[in-house]
C-alpha positions in Angstrom: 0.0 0.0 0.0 3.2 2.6 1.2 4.4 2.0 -2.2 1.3 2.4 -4.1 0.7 5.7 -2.3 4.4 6.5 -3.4 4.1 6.0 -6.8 0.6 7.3 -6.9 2.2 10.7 -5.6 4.9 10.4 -8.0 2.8 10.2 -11.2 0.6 13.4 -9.2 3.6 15.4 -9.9 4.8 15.0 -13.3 0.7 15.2 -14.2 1.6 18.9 -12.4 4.5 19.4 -15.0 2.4 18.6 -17.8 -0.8 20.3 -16.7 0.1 23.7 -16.2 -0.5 26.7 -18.6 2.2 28.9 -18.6 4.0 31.9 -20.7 7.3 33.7 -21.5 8.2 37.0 -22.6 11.5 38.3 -23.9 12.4 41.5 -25.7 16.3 41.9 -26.7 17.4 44.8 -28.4 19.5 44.8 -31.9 21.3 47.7 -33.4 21.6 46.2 -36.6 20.6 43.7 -38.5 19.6 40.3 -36.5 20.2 36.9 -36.4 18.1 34.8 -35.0 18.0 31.1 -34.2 15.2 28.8 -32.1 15.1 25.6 -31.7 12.6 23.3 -30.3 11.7 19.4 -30.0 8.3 20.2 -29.7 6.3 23.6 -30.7 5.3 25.5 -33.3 7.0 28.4 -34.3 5.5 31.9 -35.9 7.6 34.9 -37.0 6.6 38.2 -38.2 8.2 41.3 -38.4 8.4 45.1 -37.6 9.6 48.6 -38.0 11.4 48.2 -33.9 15.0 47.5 -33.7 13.9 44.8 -31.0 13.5 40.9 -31.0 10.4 39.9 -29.0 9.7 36.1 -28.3 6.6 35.1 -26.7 6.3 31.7 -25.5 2.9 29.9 -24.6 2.1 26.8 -23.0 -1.2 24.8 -22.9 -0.2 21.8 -19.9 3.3 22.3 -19.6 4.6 24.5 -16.6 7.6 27.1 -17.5 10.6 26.5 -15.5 11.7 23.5 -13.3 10.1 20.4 -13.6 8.6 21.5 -17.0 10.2 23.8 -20.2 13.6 25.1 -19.3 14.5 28.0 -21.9 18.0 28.3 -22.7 18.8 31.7 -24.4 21.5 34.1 -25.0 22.4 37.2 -27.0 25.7 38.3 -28.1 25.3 41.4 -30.7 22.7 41.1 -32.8 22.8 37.4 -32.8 20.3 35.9 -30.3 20.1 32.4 -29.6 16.8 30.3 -27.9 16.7 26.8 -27.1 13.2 25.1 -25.6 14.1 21.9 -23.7 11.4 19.5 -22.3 11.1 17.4 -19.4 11.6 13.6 -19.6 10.0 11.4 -17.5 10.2 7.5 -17.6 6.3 6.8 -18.1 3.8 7.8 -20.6 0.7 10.0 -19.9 -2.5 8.6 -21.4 -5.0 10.8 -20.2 -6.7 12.7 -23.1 -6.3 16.4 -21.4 -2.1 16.1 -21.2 -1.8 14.5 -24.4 -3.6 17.4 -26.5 -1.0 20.2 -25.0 0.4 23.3 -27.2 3.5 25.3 -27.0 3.6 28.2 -29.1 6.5 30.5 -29.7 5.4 33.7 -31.5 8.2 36.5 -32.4 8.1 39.8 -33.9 11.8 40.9 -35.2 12.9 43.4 -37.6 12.6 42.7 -41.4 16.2 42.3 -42.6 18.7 39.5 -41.2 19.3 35.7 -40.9 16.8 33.4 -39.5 17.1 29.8 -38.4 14.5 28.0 -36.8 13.8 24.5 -35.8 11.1 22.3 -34.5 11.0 18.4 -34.2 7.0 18.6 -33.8 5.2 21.4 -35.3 4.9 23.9 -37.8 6.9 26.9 -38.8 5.7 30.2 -40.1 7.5 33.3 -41.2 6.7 36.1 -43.2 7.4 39.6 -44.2 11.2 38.7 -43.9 14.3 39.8 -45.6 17.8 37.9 -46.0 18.7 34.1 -44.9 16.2 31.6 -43.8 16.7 28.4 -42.6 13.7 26.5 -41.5 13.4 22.5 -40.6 10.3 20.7 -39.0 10.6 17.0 -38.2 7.1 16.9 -38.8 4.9 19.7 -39.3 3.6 21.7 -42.4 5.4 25.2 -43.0 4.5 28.7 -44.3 6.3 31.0 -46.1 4.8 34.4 -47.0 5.9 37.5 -48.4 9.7 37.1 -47.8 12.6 38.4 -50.2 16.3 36.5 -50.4 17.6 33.0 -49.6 15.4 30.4 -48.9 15.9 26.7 -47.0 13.2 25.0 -45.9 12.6 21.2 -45.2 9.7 19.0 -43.2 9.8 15.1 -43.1 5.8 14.9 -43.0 3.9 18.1 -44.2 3.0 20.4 -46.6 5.1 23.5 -47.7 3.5 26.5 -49.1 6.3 29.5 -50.0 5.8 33.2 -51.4 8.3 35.9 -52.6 11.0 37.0 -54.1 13.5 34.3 -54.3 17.4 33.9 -55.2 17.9 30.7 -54.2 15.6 28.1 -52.9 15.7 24.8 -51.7 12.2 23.5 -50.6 11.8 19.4 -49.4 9.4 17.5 -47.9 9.1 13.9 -47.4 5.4 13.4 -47.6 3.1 16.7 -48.5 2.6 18.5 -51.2 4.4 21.5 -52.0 3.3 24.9 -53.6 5.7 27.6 -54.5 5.3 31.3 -56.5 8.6 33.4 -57.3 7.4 37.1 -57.6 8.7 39.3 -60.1 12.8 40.1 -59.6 13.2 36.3 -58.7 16.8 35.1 -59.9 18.3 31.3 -60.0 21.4 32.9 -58.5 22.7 29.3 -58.2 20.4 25.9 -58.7 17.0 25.5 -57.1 16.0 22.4 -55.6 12.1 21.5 -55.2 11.7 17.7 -53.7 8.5 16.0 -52.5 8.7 12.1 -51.8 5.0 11.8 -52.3 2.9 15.1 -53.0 1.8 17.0 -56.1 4.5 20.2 -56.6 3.1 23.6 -57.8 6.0 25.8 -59.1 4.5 29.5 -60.6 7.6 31.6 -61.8 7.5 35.5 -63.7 7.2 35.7 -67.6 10.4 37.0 -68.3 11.8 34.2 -65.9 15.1 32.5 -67.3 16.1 29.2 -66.4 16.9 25.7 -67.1 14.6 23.2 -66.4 14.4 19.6 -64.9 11.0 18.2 -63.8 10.8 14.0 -63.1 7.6 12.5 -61.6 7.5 8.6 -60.2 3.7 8.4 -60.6 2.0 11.7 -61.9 2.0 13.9 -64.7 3.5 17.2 -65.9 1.4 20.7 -66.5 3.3 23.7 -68.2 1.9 26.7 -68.7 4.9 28.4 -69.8 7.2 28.9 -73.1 9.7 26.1 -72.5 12.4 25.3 -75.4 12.5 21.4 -74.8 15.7 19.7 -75.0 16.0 15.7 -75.7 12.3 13.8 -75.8 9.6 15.1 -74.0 7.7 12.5 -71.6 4.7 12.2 -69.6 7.2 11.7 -66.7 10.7 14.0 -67.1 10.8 17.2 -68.9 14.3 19.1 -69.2 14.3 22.5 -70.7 15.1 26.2 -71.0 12.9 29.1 -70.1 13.6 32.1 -71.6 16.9 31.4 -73.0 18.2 29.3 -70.3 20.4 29.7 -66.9 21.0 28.3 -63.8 19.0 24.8 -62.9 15.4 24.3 -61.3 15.0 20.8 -60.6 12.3 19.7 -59.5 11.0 16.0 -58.4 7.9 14.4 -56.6 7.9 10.5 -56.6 4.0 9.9 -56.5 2.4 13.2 -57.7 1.9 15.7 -60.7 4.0 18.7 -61.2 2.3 22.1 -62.4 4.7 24.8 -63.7 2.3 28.2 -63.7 3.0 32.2 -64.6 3.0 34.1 -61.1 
């Protein structure tokens, strides 16, 4: 019975750790331009910008508790660089009950517009918009969104959808199992090769008129749309396509193994 109570008041306290809503506000202040960089096991991520010279991050929590025995939150600036780590607590039992296992953590930031961005999240989803400069961006498994950003572009999910928006020099989109849609706005460049991947998901690639490229599209099981003026070079197939636009230039390539790809004007 003594050691039924004990491990009775045991499991009590780690359900305390889990359900507990709790937040986490940050401001840092940047002189010029920032970078940023948060990583996660477990939330989802959401990035806008603003007209302040100051990095807010906002952190939200459904069931866990903020600070010992639940989310520690390692951070540190140095310059402009700022640097935000969410670790979780591990416990050796699972948790069944249907209220702990439906928890949220939510990391929202507002930052200024121009920098370097790199954020990671083993479970979630990622969104950033309005940005300018270097992004990085991986989700273990989670869909992302991209919207309204200008300059280099990495993103990659294992299991979700990827939807991106802007003006582009390089990007480098992958998912393992999702589909993926992408439109380069007008003053997009293939400054060096793109990469568009999707191991099973239809791809939607929409690029300006005057957009100069060379072309490589393969499908596993799905067909291929264009809607664009493409000199074809070598046999055109129902499954590979490989071809300049607009006089050629650096590569796209693009691949899905089960799903059709759609080449569109923006």
């Amino acid at each position: 019975m003594q050691r039924f109570a004990l491990s009775l008041f045991g499991l009590c306290l780690a359900v305390t750790a889990f359900a507990h809503a709790d937040e986490w506000s940050k401001t840092y202040s940047i002189a010029g331009k920032p970078d940023l960089r948060v990583h996660t096991s477990d939330a989802n991520l959401n990035v806008d910008t603003w007209d302040k010279s100051t990095i807010e991050v906002h952190v939200t929590s459904a069931h866990y508790k903020i600070g010992q025995g639940g989310i520690t939150i390692e951070e540190h600036q140095n310059g402009d660089s700022v640097d935000i780590e969410l670790r979780y607590p591990h416990h050796n039992f699972v948790i069944n009950f249907g209220s702990i296992r439906d928890y949220r953590v939510d990391v929202d930031i507002h930052m200024p517009r121009e920098g370097h961005v790199n954020l990671r999240t083993g479970d979630g989803a990622i969104r950033l918009a309005n940005f300018k400069g270097n992004m990085e961006l991986e989700s273990g498994d989670g869909h992302e969104e991209i919207e309204s950003v200008d300059g280099s572009l990495r993103a990659h999910t294992s299991d979700g959808h990827i939807s991106a928006a802007g003006r582009f020099d390089t990007l480098d989109l992958h998912t393992g199992d999702g589909r993926i849609e992408a439109r380069a706005l007008a003053g997009s460049v293939v400054s060096s090769d793109w990469s568009i991947r999707t191991g099973d998901g239809s791809v939607t690639l929409q690029l300006p008129d005057n957009f100069a490229a060379d072309v490589d599209l393969r499908t596993g099981d799905g067909h291929i749309n264009l809607s664009l003026p493409l000199t074809v070079q070598g046999n055109l197939g129902d499954k590979s396509v490989h071809g300049k636009l607009n006089g050629g230039g650096n590569l796209i390539s693009v691949q899905t193994g089960d799903g059709s790809i759609r080449i569109d004007k923006s």
